[in-house]
Each structure stands twice: as structure tokens, then as C-alpha cells.
C-alpha positions in Angstrom: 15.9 22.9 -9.0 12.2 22.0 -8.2 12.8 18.2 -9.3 16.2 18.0 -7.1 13.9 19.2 -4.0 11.5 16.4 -4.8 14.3 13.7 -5.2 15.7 14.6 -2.2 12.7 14.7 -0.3 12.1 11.5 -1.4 15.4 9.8 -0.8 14.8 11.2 3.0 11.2 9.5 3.3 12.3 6.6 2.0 15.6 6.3 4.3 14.7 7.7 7.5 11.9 4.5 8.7 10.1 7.0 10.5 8.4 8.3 7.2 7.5 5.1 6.1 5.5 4.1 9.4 1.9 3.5 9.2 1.4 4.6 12.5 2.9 7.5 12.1 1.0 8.0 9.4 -2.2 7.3 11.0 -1.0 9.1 14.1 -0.6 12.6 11.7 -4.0 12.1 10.2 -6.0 11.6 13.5 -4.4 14.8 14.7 -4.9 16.8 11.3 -8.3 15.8 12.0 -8.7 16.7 15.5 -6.8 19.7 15.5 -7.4 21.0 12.0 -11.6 21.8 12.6 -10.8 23.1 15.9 -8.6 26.2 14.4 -11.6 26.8 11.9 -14.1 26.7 14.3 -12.0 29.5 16.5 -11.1 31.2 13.1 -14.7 31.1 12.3 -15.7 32.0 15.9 -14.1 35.7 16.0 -14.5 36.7 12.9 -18.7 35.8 13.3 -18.1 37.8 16.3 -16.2 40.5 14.9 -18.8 41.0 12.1 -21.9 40.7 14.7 -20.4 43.2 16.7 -19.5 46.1 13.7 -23.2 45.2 12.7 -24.7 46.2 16.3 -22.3 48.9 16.5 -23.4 50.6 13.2 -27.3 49.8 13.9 -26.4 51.5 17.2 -24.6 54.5 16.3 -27.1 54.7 13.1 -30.3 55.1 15.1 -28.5 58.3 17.5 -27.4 60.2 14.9 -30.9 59.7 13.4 -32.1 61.4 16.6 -29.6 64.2 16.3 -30.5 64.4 12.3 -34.4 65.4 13.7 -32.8 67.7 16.3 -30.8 69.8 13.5 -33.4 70.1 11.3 -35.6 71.4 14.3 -32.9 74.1 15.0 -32.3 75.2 11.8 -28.8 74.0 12.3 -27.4 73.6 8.3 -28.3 77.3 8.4 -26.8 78.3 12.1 -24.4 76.6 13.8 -24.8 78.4 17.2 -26.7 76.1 18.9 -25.2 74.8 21.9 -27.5 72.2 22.7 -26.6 70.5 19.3 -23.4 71.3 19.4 -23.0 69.5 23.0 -24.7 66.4 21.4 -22.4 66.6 18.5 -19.0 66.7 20.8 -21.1 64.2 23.3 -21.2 61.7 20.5 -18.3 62.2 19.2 -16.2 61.7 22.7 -18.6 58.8 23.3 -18.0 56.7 20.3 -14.4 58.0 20.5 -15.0 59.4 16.6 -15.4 62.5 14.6 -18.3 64.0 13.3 -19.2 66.4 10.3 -22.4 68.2 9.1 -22.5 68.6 5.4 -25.3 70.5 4.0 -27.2 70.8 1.0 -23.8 72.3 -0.7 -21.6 69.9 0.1 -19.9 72.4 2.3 -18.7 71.2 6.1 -20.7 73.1 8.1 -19.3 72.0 11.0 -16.5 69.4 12.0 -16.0 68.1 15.5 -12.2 68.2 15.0 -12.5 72.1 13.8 -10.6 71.0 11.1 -12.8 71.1 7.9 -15.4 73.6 8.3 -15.7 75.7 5.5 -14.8 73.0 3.1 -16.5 70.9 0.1 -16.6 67.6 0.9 -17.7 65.5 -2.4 -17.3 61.6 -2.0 -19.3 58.3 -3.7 -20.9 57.7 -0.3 -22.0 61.5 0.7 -23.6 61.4 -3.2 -25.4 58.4 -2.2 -26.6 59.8 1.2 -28.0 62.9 -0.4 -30.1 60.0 -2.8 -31.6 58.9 0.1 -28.9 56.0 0.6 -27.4 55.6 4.0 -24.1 53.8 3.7 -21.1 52.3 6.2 -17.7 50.8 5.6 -15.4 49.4 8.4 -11.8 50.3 8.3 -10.1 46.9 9.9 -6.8 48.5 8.9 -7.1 51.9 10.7 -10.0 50.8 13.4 -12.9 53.0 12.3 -16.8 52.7 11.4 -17.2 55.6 8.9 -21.2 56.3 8.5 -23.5 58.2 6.3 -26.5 59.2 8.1 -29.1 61.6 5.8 -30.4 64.8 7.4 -33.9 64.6 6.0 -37.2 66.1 6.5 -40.8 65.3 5.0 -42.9 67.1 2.1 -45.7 66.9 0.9 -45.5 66.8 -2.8 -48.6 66.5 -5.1 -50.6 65.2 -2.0 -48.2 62.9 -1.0 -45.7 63.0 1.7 -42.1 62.3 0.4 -38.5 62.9 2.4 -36.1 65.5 1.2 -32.4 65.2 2.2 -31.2 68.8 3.5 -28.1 67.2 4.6 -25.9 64.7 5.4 -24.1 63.3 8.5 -20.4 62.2 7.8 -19.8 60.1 11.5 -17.0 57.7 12.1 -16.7 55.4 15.5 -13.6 54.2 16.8 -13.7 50.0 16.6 -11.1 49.8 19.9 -13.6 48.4 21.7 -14.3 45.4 19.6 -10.6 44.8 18.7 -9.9 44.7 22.5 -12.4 42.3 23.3 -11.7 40.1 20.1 -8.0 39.7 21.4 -9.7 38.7 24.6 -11.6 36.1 23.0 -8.5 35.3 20.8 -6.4 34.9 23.9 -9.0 32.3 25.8 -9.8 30.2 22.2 -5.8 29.5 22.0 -5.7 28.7 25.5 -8.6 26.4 24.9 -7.2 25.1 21.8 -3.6 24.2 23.4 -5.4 22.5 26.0 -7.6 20.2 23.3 -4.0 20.0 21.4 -2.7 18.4 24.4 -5.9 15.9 24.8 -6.1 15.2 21.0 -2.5 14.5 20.9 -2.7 11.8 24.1 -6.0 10.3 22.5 -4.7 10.3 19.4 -1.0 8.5 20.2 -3.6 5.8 22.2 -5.6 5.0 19.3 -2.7 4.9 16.8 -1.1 2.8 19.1 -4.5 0.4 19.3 -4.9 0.4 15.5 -1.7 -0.8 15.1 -1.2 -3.7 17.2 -3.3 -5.7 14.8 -0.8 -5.5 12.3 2.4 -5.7 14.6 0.4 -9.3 15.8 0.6 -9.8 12.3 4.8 -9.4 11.9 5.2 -11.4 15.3 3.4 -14.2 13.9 5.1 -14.3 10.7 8.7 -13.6 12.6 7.5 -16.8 14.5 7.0 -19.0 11.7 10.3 -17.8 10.0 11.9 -18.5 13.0 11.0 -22.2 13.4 8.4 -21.8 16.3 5.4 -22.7 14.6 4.2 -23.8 11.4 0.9 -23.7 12.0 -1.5 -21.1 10.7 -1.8 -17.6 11.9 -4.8 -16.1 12.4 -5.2 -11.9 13.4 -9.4 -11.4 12.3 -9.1 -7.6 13.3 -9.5 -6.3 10.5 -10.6 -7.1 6.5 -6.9 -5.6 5.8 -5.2 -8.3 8.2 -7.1 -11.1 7.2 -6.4 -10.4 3.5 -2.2 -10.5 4.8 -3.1 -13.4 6.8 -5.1 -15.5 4.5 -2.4 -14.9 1.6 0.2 -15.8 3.7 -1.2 -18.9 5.3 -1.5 -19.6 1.6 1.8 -18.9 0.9 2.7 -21.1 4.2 0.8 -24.0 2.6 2.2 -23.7 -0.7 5.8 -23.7 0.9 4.4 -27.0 2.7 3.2 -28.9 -0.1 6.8 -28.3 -1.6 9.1 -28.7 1.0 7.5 -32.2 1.4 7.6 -32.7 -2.6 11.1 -31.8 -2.3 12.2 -34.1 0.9 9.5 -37.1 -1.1 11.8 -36.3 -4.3 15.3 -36.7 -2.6 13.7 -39.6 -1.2 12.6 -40.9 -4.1 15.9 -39.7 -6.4 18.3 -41.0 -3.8 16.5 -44.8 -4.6 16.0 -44.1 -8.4 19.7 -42.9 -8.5 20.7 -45.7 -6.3 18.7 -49.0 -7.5 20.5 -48.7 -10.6 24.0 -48.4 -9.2 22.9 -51.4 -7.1 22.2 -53.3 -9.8 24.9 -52.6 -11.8 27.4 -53.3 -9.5 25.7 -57.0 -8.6 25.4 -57.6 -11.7 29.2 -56.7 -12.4 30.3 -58.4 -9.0 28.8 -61.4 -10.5 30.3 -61.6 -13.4 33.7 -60.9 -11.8 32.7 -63.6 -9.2 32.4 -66.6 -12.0 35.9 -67.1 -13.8 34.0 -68.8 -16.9 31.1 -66.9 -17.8 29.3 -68.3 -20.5 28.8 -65.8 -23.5 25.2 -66.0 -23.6 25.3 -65.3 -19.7 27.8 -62.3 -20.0 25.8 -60.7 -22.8 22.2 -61.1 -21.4 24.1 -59.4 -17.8 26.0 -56.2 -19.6 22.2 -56.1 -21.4 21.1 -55.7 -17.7 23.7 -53.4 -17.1 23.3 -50.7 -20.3 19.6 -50.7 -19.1 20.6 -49.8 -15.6 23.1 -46.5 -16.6 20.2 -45.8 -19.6 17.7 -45.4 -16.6 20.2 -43.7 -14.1 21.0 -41.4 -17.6 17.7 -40.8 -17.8 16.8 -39.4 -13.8 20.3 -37.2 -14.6 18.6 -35.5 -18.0 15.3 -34.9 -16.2 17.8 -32.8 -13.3 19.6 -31.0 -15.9 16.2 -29.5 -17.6 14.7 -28.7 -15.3 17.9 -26.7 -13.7 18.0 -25.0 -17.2 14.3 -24.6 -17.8 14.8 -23.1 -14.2 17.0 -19.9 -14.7 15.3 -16.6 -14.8 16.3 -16.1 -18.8 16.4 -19.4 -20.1 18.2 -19.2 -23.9 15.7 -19.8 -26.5 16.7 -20.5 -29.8 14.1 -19.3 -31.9 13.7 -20.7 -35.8 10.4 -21.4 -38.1 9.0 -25.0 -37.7 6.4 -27.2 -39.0 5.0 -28.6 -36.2 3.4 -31.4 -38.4 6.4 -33.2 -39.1 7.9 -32.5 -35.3 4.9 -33.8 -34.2 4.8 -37.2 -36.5 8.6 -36.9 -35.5 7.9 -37.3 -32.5 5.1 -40.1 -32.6 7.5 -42.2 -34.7 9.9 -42.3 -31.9 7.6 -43.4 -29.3 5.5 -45.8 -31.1 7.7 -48.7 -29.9 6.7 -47.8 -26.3 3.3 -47.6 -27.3 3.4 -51.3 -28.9 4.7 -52.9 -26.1 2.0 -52.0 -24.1 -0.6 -52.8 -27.2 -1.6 -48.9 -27.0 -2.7 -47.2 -30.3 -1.2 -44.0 -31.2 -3.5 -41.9 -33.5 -2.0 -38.3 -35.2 -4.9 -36.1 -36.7 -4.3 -32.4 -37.9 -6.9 -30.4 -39.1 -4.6 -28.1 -41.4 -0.7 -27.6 -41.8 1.2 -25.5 -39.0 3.8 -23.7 -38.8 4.8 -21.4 -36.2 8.3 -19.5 -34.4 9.3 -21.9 -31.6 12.2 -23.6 -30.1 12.4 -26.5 -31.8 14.3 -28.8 -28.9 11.7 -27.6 -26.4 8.3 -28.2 -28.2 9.7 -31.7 -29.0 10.4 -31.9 -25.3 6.6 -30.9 -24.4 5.3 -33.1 -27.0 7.3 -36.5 -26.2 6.6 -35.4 -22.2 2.9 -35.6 -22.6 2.6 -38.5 -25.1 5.2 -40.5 -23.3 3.3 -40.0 -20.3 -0.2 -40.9 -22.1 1.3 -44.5 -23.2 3.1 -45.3 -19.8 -0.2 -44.1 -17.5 -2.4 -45.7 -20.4 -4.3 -49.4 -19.8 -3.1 -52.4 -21.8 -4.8 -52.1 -25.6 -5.7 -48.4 -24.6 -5.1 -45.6 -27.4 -3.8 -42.1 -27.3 -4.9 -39.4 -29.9 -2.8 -36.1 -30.6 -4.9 -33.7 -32.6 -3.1 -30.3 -34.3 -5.2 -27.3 -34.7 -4.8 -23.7 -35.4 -6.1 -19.9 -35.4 -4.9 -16.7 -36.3 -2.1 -16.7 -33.1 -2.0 -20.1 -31.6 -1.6 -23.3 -32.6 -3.1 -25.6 -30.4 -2.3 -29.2 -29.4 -4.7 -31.7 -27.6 -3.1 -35.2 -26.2 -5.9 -37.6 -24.8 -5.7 -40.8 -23.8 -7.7 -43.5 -21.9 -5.4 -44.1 -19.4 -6.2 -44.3 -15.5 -6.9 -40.7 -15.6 -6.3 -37.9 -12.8 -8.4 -37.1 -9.5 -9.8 -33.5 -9.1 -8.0 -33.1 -5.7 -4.4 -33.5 -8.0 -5.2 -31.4 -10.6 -3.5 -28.1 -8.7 -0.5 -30.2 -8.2 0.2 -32.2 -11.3 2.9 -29.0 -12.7 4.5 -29.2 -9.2 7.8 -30.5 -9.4 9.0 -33.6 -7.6 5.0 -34.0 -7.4 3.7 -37.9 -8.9 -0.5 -38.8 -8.8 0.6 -42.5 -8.6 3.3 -43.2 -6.9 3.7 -46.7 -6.5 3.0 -47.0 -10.5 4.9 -44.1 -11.4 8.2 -45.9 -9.8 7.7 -48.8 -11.6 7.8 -46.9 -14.9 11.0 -45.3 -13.7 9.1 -42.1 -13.0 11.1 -38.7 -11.7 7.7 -36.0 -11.4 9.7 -34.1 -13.1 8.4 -33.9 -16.4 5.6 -31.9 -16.3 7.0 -29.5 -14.4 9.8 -29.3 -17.3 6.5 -29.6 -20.0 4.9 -26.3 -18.4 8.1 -24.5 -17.9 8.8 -25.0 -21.6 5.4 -23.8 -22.6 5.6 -20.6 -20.4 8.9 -19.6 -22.1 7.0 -19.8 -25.2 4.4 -17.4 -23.7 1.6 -20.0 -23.9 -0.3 -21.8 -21.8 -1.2 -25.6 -21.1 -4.7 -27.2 -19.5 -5.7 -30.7 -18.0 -8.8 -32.2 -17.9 -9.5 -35.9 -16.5 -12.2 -38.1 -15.3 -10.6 -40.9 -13.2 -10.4 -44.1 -14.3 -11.2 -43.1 -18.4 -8.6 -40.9 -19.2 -6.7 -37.4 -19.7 -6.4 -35.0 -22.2 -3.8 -32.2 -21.8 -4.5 -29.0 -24.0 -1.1 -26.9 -24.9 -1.5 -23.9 -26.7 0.9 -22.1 -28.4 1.9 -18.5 -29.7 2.7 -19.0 -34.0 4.8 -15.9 -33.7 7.7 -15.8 -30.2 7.0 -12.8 -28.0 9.9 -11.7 -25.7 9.5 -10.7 -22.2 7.9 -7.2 -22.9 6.0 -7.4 -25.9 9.6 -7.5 -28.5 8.8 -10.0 -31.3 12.3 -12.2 -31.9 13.5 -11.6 -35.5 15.8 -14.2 -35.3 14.3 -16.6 -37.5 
């Protein structure tokens, strides 16, 4: 029952907006605050008073019937109870503090009782025991309204040469607390007055400084509803607060981010749209010129459908770089994990691309410092590999070389590919993994580039939980550092038996 009470309190904060408003929130707490010490302070206040004023009224009451005390033992009056002089103070005090009195002597009988009621009596209690030992004592009944007092009826001895006092008796007083009460419900009264009053002034100060708080932050949502509407894309700025700026800056960064790849994206349909279409151009002048002679020569028909096949093999080419990265794209890409020896997928791999590398008189060097073998997908690490070495021969100078060197620990394997190619600037380095994103692009189209392949190269090597690194100096070359889990981790720490 207690956890249903929570869920439902907490499916009603969560629906109703007004719970989840920071200015209500900070509205609450600035009243809490105001209001809350205020009630303390008047709590505090009266009961101070209260206290102070049963403290003055004992003292008070105390010192008379200390007075009387002398005047009974002066008349003998434990013994005789005629006196009407002490009798008159007795009923005077008594009508004054609106109490009762009773003279107990050394018996503990009631001698005499303001009320008439207990004369005659024993009267034994903890605080009349403790008066008789010299203790004077007083307790305040809130409950009831009283003051009941002890006051000892004492005289002084001389006992071996020293004077001493000797309790003969024992005043049992009590003192109505009306008085008090009355006044402290006055008081009461006026601090609630007072206290609505500051309510009503807290609450107005407190709704304008919520209010002023606030508008920092609602500047905030207009300038971002601003940008998402189209108005502006330029960036916001509320300097308020450290909290705003923190928003702000990481959404300006956000803004800029969303910048840099819209206009990768409109610079990649761009350049697509021409990669996609210089082929078909081709192809189709090439086959309208074939169709356009009625006696081709063989040698000329041959050398043009070589043309052609080169054409669709590039325009095939732009279409597999799309359909990775789409797959390498979805949220669970399918990984089919097996054992492999990345030796022989990487001199695999080499052995394929060596060709390339001839043409343009660059040296390809494989060096592995022991044998690995590790839990991977096997189509996807040869995709990272021929990426990143395919890329090292095409960016590479004529009679340049690229080295691929195979390491491993305890959990990684670890892949360097350098080269001394035209290398990468600093200011590109954040970008490089960017789809549609190319450092040169004037060179990169003449090689039939996409920028799409290291973005498909990191993709891969984040589904394999590892991680990938660039370093350059421009102008002398690259060297891209991928580094790889032996065993596959799933999503949430699962280790995939499938192999």
C-alpha cells in the first residue's frame, strides 16, 4: 500500500506540469524560507516569554511567603493558629495570587488550609520531604494553570557556636498562571497578525523574484524556439548565470555541430549527384558512340565497353559505400561474430591491394610482432583494414611506402597503418570520421573519392567496442592506430558465445 502511494504520487508530479516547474520550485523554497523562521521565531518568542514570566512569578511569590514564613514563626503560629493577623495575610495571599495555601508543620500535619479543606491532615509528598531538607522547590502545571511552591518555615540555631537554620515547617502555596496565559494569547494573537501580514509581503516578494530568476532561463527556450523555427542560426548568448551559459555553450555546440553536417550533407549530395552522374554520362557517350558508327572496328568496340565496365565499376562502387554506411548506421547493426586470425586477414588483405599500391610505385610493408587471433566480425575488420590502407596508397606520393604493423596485449590487438602520404592538417583532425566529410577535395575526386569510408571504418570499430586514433604531420604522412577488443563484448557487458 505504501509503494502504490508513492507511484501514484509520482505519476501525478510527473503529469500535472505544474510539479515539474522550476519556478515553482524555486517559488516554494523562497517561501519555506521566508515564512518557515518567522513561525520559529514567534514559537520561540512566547514560549521565552512564557518561561520568563513563571520564573518572575515564582521569584515573586517566593520572596512573600518568605516574609510570612518569618511572621509565623514570630507568632508561634505551627503551634496556634488563632492569629488573625497571619491568618488575614494567609487569605490576602491567597485571594491575591488567586491560589491556595497550606501550613504544614514539623509533623506533616496541615495545620491550616486556606480552602478549609485539609486541616487536620498528613500531607507526605517528594517535594514537602525536600522542603523540610532545606530544599525549596516549584513545578508549573501548564495543563491545569498553577505554580505549586514549597517555601521552608525556618528559623536560626546556634549549634556548637555556629548558627545553622532549622526547618519547623513548610509552606505548600500554589498561584493561579491566568494571568500569564491571558497575556500569552494576547501576544499569540498580535505575532499571527504580524505573521499573516509578513506572509502576504514574503509571498509578493517572493512570486517577483521567482519570476526574475527565471527569465534567464525562459530567454534561453525563446532563443532556442527561434533557431528551431528558422529565425536565426546564429549563436545565442544568455551570460546570467554559470547554469545558462553551461545550456548555452552546449547548445551553440550542438548548433555548430548540426552546421558542420548539414553542409557535409548538402557538399555530399553535391558531390554524389556528380560522382553518380559522370559515370552515367560517360557511359551513355560512350554507348551513343558506338551506336552512332555502323562499323566499329573491334579494337575500337573493345577498348569503349572497357571504358564502359570501368564507368558502372566506379558508379558500383559510390552505391556500396551508401549501402554500409546505411547498415553500419542502424541502432543494432548484426554482427556475426567467429574466431579469426587477423594475420592472415591482414596479408589477405594487403595481397588484394598491392596492385593499387604498384601502380602508384608505393611499397606496402606487413610487420607483426606475434600471431593474433581474436572474436571479430570478419567482413567488417577486412572492411576497416582495406579502408585505411586503401586510403594510405591513394593519398600516398609517387614511390611513397605504407607500413601495417600487428601487435597485441592481454585484451586488444592493435593495428597501426602509416604512410608517407600528404598527410592531414590539425584543423581536420575533428572532422576526418564525419561523413560526407573529404581533407582534399579536389584530389579526393580524382581518386573517385565518396568521404564515406572513414566514417564506415570508425563505425565498424565502435561496434567492435574499440577505438581508432589519427596522428599526421602535413606534408610527411599519417598513421591511423585501431585498436581492438580479442574477446566481442555486447552492449552491456554480455560476452558473445557464438563462436
Amino acid at each position: 500500500m505504501h509503494f502504490e502511494k508513492k507511484d501514484f504520487l509520482g505519476r501525478l508530479i510527473h503529469k500535472v506540469p505544474i510539479f515539474r516547474s522550476l519556478k515553482v520550485y524555486i517559488f516554494v523554497l523562497m517561501l519555506i524560507i521566508g515564512i518557515v523562521p518567522s513561525i520559529i521565531m514567534r514559537i520561540g518568542i512566547l514560549q521565552n516569554y512564557e518561561e520568563r514570566a513563571v520564573t518572575l512569578r515564582v521569584s515573586d511569590v517566593t520572596t512573600q511567603y518568605k516574609i510570612i514564613a518569618n511572621h509565623l514563626l514570630n507568632y508561634n503560629y505551627l503551634q496556634d493558629t488563632s492569629s488573625d493577623v497571619i491568618n488575614a495575610e494567609l487569605e490576602q495571599m491567597s485571594n491575591l495570587y488567586d491560589g491556595r495555601v497550606l501550613i504544614i508543620n514539623a509533623n506533616f500535619r496541615v495545620v491550616k488550609d486556606t480552602y478549609a479543606i485539609s486541616e487536620g491532615k498528613t500531607m507526605i509528598s517528594e517535594e514537602v520531604i525536600k522542603c523540610f531538607k532545606g530544599e525549596s522547590t516549584s513545578r508549573h502545571d501548564k495543563k491545569n494553570g498553577y505554580i505549586e511552591m514549597t517555601i521552608p518555615i525556618a528559623e536560626q540555631v546556634t549549634v556548637d557556636g555556629e548558627e545553622t537554620s532549622k526547618v519547623k515547617g513548610v509552606i505548600l502555596a500554589s498561584a493561579s498562571t491566568d494571568s500569564i496565559v491571558t497575556t500569552l494569547e494576547i501576544l499569540s494573537r498580535k505575532a499571527l497578525i504580524l505573521e499573516i501580514v509578513m506572509a502576504i509581503i514574503i509571498v509578493g516578494i517572493v512570486f517577483f523574484f521567482s519570476h526574475i530568476l527565471i527569465r534567464p532561463f525562459n530567454r534561453v527556450t525563446q532563443a532556442i524556439s527561434e533557431v528551431k523555427d528558422g529565425y536565426t542560426d546564429e549563436p545565442i548568448s544568455v551570460p546570467d548565470y554559470i547554469e545558462t551559459e553551461h545550456i548555452v555553450d552546449a547548445f551553440n555546440q550542438l548548433l555548430a555541430r548540426m552546421k558542420v553536417l548539414n553542409d557535409s550533407r548538402q557538399e555530399f549530395v553535391a558531390n554524389v549527384s556528380h560522382e553518380l552522374k559522370t559515370p552515367m554520362t560517360s557511359v551513355k557517350v560512350l554507348a551513343d558512340s558506338l551506336n552512332g558508327q555502323p562499323d566499329v572496328p573491334v579494337e575500337l568496340y573493345r577498348e569503349f565497353m572497357q571504358d564502359i565496365t570501368e564507368e558502372i565499376e566506379r558508379e558500383n562502387k559510390i552505391i556500396n559505400d551508401l549501402l554500409s554506411l546505411v547498415k553500419l548506421d542502424k541502432t543494432e547493426a548484426k554482427m556475426d561474430i567467429s574466431t579469426v586470425d587477423i594475420n592472415g586477414l591482414l596479408e589477405t588483405t594487403l595481397k588484394r591491394l598491392r596492385p593499387i599500391a604498384r601502380k602508384r610505385d608505393v611499397e606496402v610493408v606487413f610487420e607483426s610482432i606475434r600471431p593474433v587471433t581474436a572474436e571479430v566480425d570478419e567482413v567488417k575488420i577486412s572492411q576497416i583494414f582495406t579502408n585505411l590502407v586503401e586510403n594510405a596508397i591513394k593519398y600516398n606520393k609517387e614511390h611513397g611506402w605504407v607500413k601495417v604493423l600487428l601487435d597485441a596485449d592481454h585484451q586488444f590487438f592493435t593495428v597501426e597503418i602509416s604512410d608517407s602520404g600528404i598527410g592531414i592538417g590539425e584543423a581536420d583532425y575533428e572532422h576526418i570520421f564525419e561523413r560526407f566529410y573529404r581533407v582534399d577535395k579536389s584530389h579526393s575526386r580524382e581518386i573517385g573519392g565518396t568521404g564515406l569510408g572513414l566514417s564506415i571504418t570508425r563505425n565498424a570499430v565502435l561496434l567492435h567496442r574499440g577505438s581508432i586514433k589519427v596522428s599526421s604531420v602535413e606534408g610527411e604522412g599519417t598513421c591511423f592506430t585501431v585498436k581492438i577488443p580479442l574477446t566481442y563484448i555486447k552492449a552491456g557487458g554480455m560476452r558473445d558465445d557464438r563462436s
